[in-house]
C-alpha positions as CSV (number, residue, x, y, z in Angstrom):
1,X,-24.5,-14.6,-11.0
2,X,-23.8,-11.2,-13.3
3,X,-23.5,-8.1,-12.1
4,X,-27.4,-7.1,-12.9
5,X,-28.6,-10.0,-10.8
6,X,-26.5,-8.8,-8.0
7,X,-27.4,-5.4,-8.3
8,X,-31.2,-6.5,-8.2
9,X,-30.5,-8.5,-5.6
10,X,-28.7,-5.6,-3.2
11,X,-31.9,-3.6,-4.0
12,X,-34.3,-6.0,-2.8
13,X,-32.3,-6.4,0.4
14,X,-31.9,-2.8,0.7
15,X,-36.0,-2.4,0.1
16,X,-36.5,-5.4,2.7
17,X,-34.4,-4.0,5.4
18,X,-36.1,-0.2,5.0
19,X,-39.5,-1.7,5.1
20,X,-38.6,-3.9,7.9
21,X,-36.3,-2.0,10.6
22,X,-37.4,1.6,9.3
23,X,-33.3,2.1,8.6
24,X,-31.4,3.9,6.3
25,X,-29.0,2.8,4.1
26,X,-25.3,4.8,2.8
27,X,-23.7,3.5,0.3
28,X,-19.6,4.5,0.0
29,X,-17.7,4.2,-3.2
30,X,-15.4,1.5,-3.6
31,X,-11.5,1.9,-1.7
32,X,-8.8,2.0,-4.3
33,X,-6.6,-0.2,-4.2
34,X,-3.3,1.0,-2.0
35,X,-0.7,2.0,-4.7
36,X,2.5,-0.1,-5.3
37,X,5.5,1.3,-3.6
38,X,8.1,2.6,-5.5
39,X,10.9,0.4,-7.5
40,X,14.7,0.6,-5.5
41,X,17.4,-0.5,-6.8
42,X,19.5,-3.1,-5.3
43,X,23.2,-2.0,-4.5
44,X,25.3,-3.0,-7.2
45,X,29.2,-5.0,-6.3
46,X,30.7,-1.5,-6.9
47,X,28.4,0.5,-5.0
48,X,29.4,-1.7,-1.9
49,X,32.7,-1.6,-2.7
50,X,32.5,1.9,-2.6
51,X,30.7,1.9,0.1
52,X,33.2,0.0,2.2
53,X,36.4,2.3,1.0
54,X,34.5,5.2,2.3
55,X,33.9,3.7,5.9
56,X,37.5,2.8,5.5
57,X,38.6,6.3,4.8
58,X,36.5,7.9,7.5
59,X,37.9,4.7,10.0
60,X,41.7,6.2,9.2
61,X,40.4,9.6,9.5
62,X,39.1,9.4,13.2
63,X,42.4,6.9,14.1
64,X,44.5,10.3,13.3
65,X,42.7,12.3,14.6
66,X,43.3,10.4,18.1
């Protein structure tokens, strides 16, 4: 079926259902599609390295502190 055939189709549906239940009929533009969520990057070895030193630091930090 091509995209006329449909279209002529929808129309004679559309006629068919005014003439036959006295409705109306809205159309609505088609939804976009939802976008794609942005790209993150994955944590490299030395970024969770880092990562843990830091916790390590801040760990000795609050033990003096004490």
């Amino acid at each position: 079926m091509t995209k006329d055939e449909l279209r002529a189709q929808l129309e004679r549906q559309e006629q068919r259902y005014k003439e036959v239940y006295g409705g109306e009929i809205t159309t609505y533009a088609a939804q976009p599609e939802p976008e794609r969520k942005p790209w993150r990057k994955r944590e490299s070895i030395r970024d969770q390295a880092f990562k843990e030193e830091i916790q390590k630091i801040e760990k000795d930090l609050q033990e003096q502190r004490a």
